[in-house]
C-alpha positions in Angstrom: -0.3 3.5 25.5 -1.9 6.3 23.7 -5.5 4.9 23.1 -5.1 4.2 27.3 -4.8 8.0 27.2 -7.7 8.5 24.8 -10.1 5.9 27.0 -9.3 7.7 30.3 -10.4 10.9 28.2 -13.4 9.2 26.8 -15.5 10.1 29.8 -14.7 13.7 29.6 -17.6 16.4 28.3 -16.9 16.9 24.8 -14.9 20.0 25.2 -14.9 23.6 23.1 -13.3 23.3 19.8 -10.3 25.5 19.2 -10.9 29.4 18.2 -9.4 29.1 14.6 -9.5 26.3 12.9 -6.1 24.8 11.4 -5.9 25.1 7.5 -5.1 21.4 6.5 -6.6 19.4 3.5 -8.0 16.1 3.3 -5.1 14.5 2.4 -2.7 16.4 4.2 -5.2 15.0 7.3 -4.8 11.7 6.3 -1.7 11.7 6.1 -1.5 13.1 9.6 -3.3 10.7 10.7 -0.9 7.7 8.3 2.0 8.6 10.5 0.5 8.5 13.8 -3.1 6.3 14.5 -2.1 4.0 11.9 1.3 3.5 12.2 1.7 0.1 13.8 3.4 0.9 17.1 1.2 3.8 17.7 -0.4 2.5 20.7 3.1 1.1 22.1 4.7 3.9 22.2 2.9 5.0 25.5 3.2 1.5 27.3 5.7 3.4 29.7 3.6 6.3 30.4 1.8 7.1 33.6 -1.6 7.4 32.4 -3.7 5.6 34.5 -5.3 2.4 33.1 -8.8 2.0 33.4 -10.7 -0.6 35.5 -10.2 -4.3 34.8 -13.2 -6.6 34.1 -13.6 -8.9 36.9 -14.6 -11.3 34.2 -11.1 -11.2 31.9 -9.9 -14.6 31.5 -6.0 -14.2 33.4 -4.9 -17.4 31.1 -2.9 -18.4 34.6 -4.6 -21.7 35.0 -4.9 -22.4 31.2 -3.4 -25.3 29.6 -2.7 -22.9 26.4 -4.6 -23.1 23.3 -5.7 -26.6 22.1 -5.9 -27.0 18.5 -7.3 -29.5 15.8 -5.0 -32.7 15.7 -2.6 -32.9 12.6 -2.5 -29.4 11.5 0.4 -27.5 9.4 0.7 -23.8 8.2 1.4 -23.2 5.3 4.1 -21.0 4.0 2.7 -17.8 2.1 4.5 -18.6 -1.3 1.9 -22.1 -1.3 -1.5 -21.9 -2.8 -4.4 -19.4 -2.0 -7.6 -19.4 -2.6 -8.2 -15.5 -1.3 -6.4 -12.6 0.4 -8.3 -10.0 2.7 -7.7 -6.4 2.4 -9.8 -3.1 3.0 -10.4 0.4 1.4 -9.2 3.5 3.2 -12.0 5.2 5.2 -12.4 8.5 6.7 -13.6 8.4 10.4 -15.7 12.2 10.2 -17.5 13.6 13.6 -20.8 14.2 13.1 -22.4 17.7 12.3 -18.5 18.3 11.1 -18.4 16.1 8.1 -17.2 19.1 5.7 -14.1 20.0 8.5 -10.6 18.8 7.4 -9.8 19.3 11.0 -12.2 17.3 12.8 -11.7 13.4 12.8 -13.0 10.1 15.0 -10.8 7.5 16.1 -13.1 4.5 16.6 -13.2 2.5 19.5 -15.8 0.0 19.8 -19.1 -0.9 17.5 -20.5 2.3 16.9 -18.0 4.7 19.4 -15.5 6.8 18.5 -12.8 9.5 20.4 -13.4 13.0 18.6 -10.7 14.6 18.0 -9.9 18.7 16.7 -6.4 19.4 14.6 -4.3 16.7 16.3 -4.4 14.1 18.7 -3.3 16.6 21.4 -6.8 17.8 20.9 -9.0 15.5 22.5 -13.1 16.6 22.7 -14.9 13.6 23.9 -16.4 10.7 22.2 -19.4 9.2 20.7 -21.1 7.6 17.6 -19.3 8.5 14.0 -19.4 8.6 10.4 -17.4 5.7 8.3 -17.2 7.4 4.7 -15.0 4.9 2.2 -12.5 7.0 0.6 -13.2 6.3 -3.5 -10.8 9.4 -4.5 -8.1 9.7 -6.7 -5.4 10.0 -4.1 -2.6 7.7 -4.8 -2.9 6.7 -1.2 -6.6 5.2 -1.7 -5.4 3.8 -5.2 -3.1 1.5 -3.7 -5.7 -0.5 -1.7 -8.0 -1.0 -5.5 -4.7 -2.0 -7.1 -4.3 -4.4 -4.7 -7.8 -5.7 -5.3 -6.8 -6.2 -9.2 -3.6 -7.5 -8.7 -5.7 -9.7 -6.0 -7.5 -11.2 -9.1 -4.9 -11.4 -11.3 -3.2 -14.0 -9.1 -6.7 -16.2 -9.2 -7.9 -16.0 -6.1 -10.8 -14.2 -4.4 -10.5 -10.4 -2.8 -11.8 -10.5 0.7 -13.0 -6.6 1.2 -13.6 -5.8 4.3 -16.1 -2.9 4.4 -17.9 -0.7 6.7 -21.2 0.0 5.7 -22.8 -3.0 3.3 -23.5 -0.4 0.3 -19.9 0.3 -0.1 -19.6 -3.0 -1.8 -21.2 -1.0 -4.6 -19.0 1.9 -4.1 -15.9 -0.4 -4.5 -17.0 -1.7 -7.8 -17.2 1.3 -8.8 -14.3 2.7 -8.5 -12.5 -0.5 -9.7 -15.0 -0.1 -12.8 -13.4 3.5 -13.2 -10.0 2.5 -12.9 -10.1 -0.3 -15.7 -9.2 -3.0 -12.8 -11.0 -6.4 -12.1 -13.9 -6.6 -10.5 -15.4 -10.1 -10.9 -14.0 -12.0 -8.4 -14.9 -9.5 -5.0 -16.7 -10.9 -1.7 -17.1 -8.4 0.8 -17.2 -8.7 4.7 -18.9 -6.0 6.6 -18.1 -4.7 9.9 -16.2 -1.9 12.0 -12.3 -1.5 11.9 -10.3 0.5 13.4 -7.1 0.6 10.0 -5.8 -1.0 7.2 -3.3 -3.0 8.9 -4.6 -6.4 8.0 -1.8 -8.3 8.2 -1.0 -7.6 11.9 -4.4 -8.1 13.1 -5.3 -10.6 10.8 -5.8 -13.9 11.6 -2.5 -16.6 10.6 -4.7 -19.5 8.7 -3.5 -23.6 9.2 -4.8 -26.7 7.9 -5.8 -29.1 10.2 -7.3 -33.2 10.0 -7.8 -35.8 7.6 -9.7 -33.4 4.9 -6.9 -30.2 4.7 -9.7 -28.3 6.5 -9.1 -24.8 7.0 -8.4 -23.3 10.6 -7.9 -19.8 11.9 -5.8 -18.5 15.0 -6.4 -14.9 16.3 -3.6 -13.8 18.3 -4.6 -10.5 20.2 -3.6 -7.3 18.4 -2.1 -4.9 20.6 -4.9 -2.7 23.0 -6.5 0.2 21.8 -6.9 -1.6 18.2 -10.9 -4.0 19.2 -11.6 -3.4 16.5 -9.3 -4.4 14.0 -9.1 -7.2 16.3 -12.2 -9.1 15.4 -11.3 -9.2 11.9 -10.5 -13.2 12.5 -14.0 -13.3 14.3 -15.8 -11.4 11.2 -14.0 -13.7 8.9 -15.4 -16.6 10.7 -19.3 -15.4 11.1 -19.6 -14.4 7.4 -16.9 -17.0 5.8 -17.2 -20.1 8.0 -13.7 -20.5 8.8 -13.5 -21.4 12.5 -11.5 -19.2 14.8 -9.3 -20.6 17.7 -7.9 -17.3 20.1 -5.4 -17.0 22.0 -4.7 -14.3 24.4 -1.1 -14.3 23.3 -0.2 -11.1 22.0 1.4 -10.8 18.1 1.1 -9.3 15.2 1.1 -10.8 11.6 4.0 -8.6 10.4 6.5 -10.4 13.2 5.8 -14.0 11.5 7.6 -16.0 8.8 6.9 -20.0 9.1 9.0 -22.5 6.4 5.6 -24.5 6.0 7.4 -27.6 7.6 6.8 -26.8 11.2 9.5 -23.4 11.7 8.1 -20.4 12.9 10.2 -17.1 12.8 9.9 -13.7 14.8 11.2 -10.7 16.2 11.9 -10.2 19.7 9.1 -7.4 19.6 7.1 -10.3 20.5 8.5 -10.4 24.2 7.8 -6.7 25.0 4.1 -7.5 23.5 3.2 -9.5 26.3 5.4 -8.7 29.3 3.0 -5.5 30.0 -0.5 -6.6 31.1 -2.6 -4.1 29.0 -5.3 -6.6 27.8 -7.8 -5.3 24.6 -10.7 -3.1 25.0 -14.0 -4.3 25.9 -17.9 -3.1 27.0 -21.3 -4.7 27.4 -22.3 -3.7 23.6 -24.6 -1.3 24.8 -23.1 1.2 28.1 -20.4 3.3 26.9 -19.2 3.7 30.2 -18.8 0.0 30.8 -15.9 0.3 28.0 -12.7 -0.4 29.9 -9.3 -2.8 29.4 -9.4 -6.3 30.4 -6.0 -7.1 31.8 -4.1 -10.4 31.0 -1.0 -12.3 32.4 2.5 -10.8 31.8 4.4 -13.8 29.9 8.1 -14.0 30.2 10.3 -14.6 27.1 10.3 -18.5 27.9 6.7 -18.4 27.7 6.9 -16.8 25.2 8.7 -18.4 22.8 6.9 -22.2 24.4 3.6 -21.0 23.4 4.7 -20.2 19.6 6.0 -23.4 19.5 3.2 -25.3 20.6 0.9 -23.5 18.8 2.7 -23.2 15.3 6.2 -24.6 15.8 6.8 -28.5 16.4 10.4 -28.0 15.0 11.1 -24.7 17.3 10.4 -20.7 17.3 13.4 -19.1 16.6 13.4 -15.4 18.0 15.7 -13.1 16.6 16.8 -8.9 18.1 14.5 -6.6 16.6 15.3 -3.9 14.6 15.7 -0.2 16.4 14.9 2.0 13.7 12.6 0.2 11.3 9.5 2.5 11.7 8.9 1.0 15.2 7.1 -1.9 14.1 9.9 -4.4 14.8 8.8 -6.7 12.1 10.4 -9.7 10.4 8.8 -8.9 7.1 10.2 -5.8 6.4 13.4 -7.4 5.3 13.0 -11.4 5.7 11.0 -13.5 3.1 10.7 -17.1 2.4 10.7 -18.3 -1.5 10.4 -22.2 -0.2 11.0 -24.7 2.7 14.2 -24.2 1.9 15.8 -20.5 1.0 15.2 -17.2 2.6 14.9 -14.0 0.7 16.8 -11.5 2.3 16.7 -7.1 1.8 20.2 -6.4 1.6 21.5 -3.1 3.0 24.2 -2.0 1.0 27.5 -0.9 1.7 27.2 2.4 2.8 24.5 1.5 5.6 26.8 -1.2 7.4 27.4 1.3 10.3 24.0 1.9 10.8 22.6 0.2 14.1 19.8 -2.0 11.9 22.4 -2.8 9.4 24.4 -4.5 12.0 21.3 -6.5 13.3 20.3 -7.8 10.3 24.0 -9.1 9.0 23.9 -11.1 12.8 20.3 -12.2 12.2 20.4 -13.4 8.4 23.7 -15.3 9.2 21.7 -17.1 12.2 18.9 -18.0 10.0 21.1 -19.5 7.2 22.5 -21.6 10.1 18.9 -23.2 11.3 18.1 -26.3 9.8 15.1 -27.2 7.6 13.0 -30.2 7.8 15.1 -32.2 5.8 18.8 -31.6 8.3 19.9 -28.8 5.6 20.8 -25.2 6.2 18.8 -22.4 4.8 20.1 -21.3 1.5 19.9 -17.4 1.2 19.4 -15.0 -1.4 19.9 -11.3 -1.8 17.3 -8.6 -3.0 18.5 -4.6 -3.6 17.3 -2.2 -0.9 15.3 1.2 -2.3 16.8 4.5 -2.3 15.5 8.1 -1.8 13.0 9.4 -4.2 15.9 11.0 -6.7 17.7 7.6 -6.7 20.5 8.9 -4.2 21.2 7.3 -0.9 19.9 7.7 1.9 21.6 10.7 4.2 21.4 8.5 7.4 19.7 5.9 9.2 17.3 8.5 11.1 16.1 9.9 7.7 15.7 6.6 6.6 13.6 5.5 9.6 11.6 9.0 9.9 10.7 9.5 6.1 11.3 6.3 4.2 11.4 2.6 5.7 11.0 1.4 2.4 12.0 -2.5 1.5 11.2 -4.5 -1.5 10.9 -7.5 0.8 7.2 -6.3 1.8 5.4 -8.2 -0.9 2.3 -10.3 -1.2 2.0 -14.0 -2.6 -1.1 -14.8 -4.8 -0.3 -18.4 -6.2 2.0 -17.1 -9.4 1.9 -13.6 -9.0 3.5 -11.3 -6.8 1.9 -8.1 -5.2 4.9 -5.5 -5.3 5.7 -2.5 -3.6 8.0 0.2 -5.6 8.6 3.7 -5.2 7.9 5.8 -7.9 4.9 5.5 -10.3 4.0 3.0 -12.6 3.5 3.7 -16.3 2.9 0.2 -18.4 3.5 -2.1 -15.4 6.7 -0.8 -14.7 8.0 2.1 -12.3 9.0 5.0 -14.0 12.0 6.2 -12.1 15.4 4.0 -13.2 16.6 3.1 -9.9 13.1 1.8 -9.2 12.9 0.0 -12.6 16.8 -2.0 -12.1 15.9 -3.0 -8.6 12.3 -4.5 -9.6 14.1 -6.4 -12.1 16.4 -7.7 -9.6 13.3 -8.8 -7.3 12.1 -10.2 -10.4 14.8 -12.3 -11.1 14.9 -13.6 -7.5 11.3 -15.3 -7.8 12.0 -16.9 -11.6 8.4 -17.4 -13.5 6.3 -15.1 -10.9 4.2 -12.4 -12.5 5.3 -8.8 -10.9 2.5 -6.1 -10.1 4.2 -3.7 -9.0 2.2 -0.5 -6.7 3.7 2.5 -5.6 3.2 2.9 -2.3 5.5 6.0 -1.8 2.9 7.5 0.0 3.0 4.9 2.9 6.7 6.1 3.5 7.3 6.3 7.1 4.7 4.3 8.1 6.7 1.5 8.6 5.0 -1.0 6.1 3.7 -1.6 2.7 2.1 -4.4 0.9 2.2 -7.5 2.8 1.4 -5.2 6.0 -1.9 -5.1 4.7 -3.0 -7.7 3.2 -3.5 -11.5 4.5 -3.8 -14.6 2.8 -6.7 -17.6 3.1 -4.9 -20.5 2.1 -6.6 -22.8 -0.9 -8.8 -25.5 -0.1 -8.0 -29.4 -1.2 -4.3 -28.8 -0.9 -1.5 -30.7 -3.0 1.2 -30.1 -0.4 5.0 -31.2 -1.8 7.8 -30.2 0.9 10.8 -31.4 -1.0 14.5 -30.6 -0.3 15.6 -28.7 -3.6 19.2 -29.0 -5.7 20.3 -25.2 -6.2 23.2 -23.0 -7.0 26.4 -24.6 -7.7 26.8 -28.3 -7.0 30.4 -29.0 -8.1 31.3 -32.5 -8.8 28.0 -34.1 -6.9 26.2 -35.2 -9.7 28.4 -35.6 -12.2 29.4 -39.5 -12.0 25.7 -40.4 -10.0 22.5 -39.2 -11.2 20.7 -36.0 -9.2 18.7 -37.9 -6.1 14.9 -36.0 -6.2 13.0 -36.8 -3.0 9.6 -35.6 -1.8 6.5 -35.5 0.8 3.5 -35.1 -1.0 0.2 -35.3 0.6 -3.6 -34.7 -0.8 -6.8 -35.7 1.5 -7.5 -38.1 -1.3 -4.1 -39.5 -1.9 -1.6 -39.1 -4.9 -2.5 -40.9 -7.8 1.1 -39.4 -9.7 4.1 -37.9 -9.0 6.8 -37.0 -11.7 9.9 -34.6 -12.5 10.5 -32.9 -15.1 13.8 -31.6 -16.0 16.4 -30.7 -18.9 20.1 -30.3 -19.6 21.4 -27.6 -20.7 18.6 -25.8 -22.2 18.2 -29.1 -23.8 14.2 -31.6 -24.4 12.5 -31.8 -21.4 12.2 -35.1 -19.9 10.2 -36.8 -17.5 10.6 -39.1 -14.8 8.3 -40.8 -12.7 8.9 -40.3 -8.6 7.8 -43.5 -6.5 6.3 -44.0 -3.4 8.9 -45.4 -1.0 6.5 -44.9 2.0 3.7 -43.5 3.5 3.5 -39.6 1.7 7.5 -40.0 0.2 8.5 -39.8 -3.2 11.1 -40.8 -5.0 13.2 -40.3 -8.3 16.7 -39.6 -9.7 17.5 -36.4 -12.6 20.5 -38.2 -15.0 23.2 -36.2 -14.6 25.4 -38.2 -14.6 27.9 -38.3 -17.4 26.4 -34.8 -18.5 28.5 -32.0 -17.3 29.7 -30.2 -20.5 33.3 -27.8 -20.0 32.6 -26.0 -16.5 29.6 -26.0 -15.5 26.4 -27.1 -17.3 22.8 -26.3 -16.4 20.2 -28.8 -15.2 16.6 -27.0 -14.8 13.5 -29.3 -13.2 10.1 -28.8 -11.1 7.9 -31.4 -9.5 4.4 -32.2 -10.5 1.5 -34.0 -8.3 -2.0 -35.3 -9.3 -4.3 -36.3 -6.7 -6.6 -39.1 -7.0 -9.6 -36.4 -6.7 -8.3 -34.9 -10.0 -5.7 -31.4 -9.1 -2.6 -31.1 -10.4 -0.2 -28.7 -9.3 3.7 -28.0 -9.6 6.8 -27.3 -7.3 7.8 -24.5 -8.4 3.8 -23.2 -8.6 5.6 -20.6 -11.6 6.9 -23.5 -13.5 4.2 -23.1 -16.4 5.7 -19.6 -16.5 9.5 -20.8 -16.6 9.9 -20.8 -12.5 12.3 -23.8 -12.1 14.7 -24.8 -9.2 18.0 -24.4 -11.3 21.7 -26.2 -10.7 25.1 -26.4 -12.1 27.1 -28.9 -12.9 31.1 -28.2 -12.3 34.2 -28.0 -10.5 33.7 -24.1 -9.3 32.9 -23.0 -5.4 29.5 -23.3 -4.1 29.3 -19.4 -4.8 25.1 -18.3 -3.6 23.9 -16.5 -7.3 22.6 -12.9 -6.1 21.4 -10.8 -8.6 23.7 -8.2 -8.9 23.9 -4.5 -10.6 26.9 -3.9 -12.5 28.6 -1.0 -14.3 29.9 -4.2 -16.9 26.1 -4.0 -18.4 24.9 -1.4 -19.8 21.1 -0.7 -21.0 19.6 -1.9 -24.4 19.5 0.8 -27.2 17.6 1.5 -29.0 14.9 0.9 -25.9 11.7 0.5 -27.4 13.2 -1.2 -30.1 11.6 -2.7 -33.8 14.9 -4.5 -35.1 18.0 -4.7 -33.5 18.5 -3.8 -29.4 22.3 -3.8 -28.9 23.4 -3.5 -25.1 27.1 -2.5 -24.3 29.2 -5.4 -22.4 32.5 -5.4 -20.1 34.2 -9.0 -19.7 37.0 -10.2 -18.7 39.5 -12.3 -20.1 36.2 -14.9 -20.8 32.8 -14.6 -19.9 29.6 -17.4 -19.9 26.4 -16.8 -19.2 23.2 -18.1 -19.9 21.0 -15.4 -21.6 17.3 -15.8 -21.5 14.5 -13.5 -23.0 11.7 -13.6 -20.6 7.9 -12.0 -20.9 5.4 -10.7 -18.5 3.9 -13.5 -17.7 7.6 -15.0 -16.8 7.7 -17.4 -20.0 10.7 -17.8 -21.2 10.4 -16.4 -25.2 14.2 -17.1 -26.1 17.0 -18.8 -25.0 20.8 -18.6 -25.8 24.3 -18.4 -24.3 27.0 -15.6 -24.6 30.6 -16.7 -24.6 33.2 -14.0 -24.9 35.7 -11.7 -23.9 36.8 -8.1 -23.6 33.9 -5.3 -24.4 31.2 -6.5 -26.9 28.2 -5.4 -28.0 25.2 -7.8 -27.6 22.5 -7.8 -30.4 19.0 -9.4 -30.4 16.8 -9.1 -33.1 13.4 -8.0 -32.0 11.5 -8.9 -35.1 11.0 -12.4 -33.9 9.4 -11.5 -30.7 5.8 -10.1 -30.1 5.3 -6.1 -28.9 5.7 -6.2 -25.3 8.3 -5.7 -22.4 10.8 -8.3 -21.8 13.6 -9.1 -19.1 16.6 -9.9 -20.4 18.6 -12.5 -17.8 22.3 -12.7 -18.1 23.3 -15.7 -15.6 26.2 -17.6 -15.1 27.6 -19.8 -11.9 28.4 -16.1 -10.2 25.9 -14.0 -11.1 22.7 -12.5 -12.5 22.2 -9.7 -14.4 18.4 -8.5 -15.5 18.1 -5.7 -18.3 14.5 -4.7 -19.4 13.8 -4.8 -23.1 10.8 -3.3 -24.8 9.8 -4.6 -28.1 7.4 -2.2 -30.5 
């Protein structure tokens, strides 16, 4: 590993700097340093080399006579898209040397509490080590913007931004600069201490409830060596927001995990070349430099592997899929896998012209083996289908190696905060919306995929080849006093199911305090809502029926629903949590195949014109010999303003008139049995 390389240097005299000094900015530094300390797999990459490692501690636990790690009876993890009641994130910080603070040349890479390896021009440049600078980085770069926009957009989903800082008086500094940037800053608690990055969600800790009161639980796998610091972030979290910690010297980063909330836990098989090395973290006596050295730990082989995720976090199994070769190096899960229930997977689709490339292969194998896993309830995964990003001037990208060396972008590395979604894009954002077309469509495909959630969408074109994005650094506390529902949803086309026998709803819902009401709430083709109570048949199970029968109306007709729960302590939530804001589960009716809706882009759509409109928006239409869909005019917020249907044939023009909405920017959703199509609309 490289930081094994720094350590072995750390003893060294702090050598003579170089005779001229390189001419490199700030930010060209930083970036620098973006693409090599904190790029994930940094450290990995010299796993293979013969560096010598430096002396074991004779007191590092070797986890051979362990019985693995014990945790609190009856506990679950939740799956991210459930409720939160914070998410932990940091500001950017430059590392300076001191009595070269003003050198854009000179930079510390911190190793313990207080340590740091100096370094001159590059990381080829090594001149010894010792105490450093943490400066927060409140500039206007749109790298440092990112982490304050994730702070609002933190907010704006209700719950609580976690800030990790360095230095307590950078709370002040932070408030600041959301203060100048117009963006929330009145639901902030900070946590103070050291770190090493910004790549919270790999060394983060992966949160659980556990016992009779939903309490909340921590476990702190060990991030990979070379990283301490960032790996006490679970034990900083605990001292200063009394969530209690359980480690495990089992190594794995957040990144590599996807669990279905029901007991599945998902991962790469980066996780078996983790911990078949026996590189264990850094350490010292907190006072002796010289005592800092590498604990070593027990190689694990894949069957150990994959026996200790389940025990830990996966009573129905660990499923451990081939990693990705050229995804940054991170081999990660989330850059292209996401969950949007117990139920359906979220998938970045690689188009057609990448289905040679090595990745591209890998991930057609592994999405068709996750659609074939079961879920709690006996049923396959359903799948759905999310755009991949392009190059900067909306082209293609020339080849997989460009792809991996300057881009590894993916939509799929978004954040969860209750009804809103955190969302990385490409190109800037003017008015809550990227500026650059290609961008724009493919948002309002992601959008489309996650009905009634709120987009806030952050460019994060500068973390290009990186290998990560928004849910790489960030990491959610799950809420307290949680309404869990795990039910087995009715979407996409259900032919001739329901259409002589009423819809069967079914449910597990569970409170510390008990249920004191259940109900569903549905409609018929965009028909009253109606509501019908769901019983208890036994302990934590729910049950109802949707009438469907006798309802289906030519084809296909359109049932819509979501799932309520009051406890008997007094919270209500829904199942879809977006279903104030129009997030339903959605079926047909019919006779047609059991075709999986993707949203789709398609030359047969044009754009609205005039766009912004004050009266009438047209948009240009290709059909065939008959086209349905269901058109719906939906906010910001995900409500659902209008509703109609199109029925026609041959090329149209489709008119709204704009006078009966308010000024704003709408998504207009063209959906039938086959397909969804999203146009954005702005109103004057």
């Amino acid at each position: 590993m490289k930081k094994i390389f720094f350590v072995a240097l750390a003893i060294l005299t702090l050598g003579s700097a170089m005779a001229q000094e390189p001419t490199r900015t700030r930010e060209e530094l930083r970036e620098y340093l973006l693409k090599t300390k904190h790029k994930r797999d940094f450290a990995k990459q010299f796993r293979n080399s013969n560096v010598p490692l430096a002396p074991s501690s004779k007191e590092a636990k070797s986890g051979s006579k362990s019985n693995g790690l014990q945790l609190p009876a009856s506990n679950w993890f939740p799956g991210e898209w459930e409720e939160v009641k914070a998410i932990v994130v940091t500001p950017y910080y430059d590392h300076l040397v001191p009595g070269h603070e003003n050198s854009n040349s000179w930079f510390a890479d911190p190793l313990v509490t207080g340590y740091a390896d100096y370094y001159y021009g590059s990381y080829n440049n090594h001149q010894g080590t010792g105490p450093y600078i943490s400066v927060i980085d409140t500039s206007n770069m749109a790298f440092s913007n990112v982490f304050y926009y994730l702070m609002d957009a933190i907010q704006l989903g209700g719950a609580e931004a976690w800030v990790r800082i360095e230095n307590a008086a950078d709370s002040s500094a932070v408030k600041r600069k959301l203060a100048r940037m117009n963006l929330r800053n009145d639901n902030l608690k900070f946590i103070v201490g050291p770190g090493n990055s910004f790549w919270f969600r790999d060394c983060g800790p992966i949160c659980f409830y556990y016992g009779g009161q939903d309490s909340v639980g921590m476990v702190d796998f060990m991030y990979y060596p070379g990283r301490a610091l960032d790996d006490s972030l679970p034990s900083l979290i605990e001292e200063q927001m009394g969530i209690p910690n359980f480690i495990t010297t089992i190594e794995w980063e957040g990144g590599n995990c996807v669990v279905d909330g029901a007991g599945m836990v998902l991962s790469s098989s980066a996780i078996y070349e983790n911990n078949q090395d026996t590189y264990g973290q850094i350490t010292w006596d907190g006072q002796d430099i010289s005592t800092l050295h590498y604990d070593q730990k027990t190689a694990l082989t894949k069957g150990m592997v994959r026996d200790s995720l389940a025990h830990i976090m996966g009573p129905r199994g660990a499923h451990i899929l081939p990693t990705f070769k050229y995804d940054g190096g991170t081999g990660h899960v989330d850059l292209y896998c996401d969950m949007w229930d117990e139920n359906e997977f979220v998938f970045s689709k690689f188009p057609e012209y990448c289905s040679n490339w090595t990745d591209a292969k890998t991930a057609v194998k592994n999405i068709d083996s996750l659609c074939s896993y079961t879920s709690m309830f006996g049923k396959n995964y359903k799948c759905h289908y999310i755009p991949f990003p392009c190059a900067n001037n909306g082209a293609n990208f020339a080849s997989q190696v460009q792809y991996n060396s300057q881009y590894t972008r993916t939509y799929s590395n978004h954040t969860f905060v209750n009804n809103v979604i955190i969302q990385p894009c490409f190109s800037n954002v003017i008015n809550g919306q990227p500026s650059a077309e290609w961008d724009r469509l493919r948002i309002d495909s992601v959008r489309a995929a996650y009905p009634g959630y709120t987009i806030y969408p952050i460019n994060v074109a500068s973390f290009d080849g990186s290998g990560g994005a928004i849910h790489c650094i960030t990491k959610q506390i799950p809420a307290d006093n949680p309404i869990r529902i795990l039910h087995p949803s009715i979407t996409g086309n259900t032919n001739d199911l329901y259409t002589t026998t009423n819809a069967p709803i079914t449910a597990v819902i569970t409170n510390k305090s008990g249920i004191q009401s259940a109900k569903v709430v549905y409609r018929i083709a965009d028909g009253e809502w109606h509501e019908v109570a769901l019983s208890p048949s036994s302990e934590n199970s729910y049950n109802g029926e949707i009438a469907t029968s006798g309802q289906l109306n030519g084809n296909a007709t359109k049932v819509e629903y979501y799932i309520s729960a009051t406890s008997n302590n007094g919270k209500t939530i829904t199942k879809p949590m977006t279903a104030a804001q129009g997030g339903y589960y959605t079926f047909y009716l019919g006779h047609n195949d059991n075709v999986s809706i993707e949203t789709i882009e398609t030359q047969n759509f044009g754009q609205f014109y005039p766009n912004p409109a004050s009266g009438i928006a047209n948009i240009d239409i290709t059909l065939g010999n008959k086209g349905n869909y269901d058109v719906s005019i939906v906010d910001e917020m995900g409500r659902v303003a209008h509703s109609s249907k199109l029925e026609a044939a041959g090329s149209i023009v489709y008119s709204i008139d704009t006078e009966k909405l308010n000024s704003g920017i709408y998504h207009v959703v063209f959906q039938n049995k086959d397909e969804r199509i999203v146009r954005r609309l702005i109103v004057k």
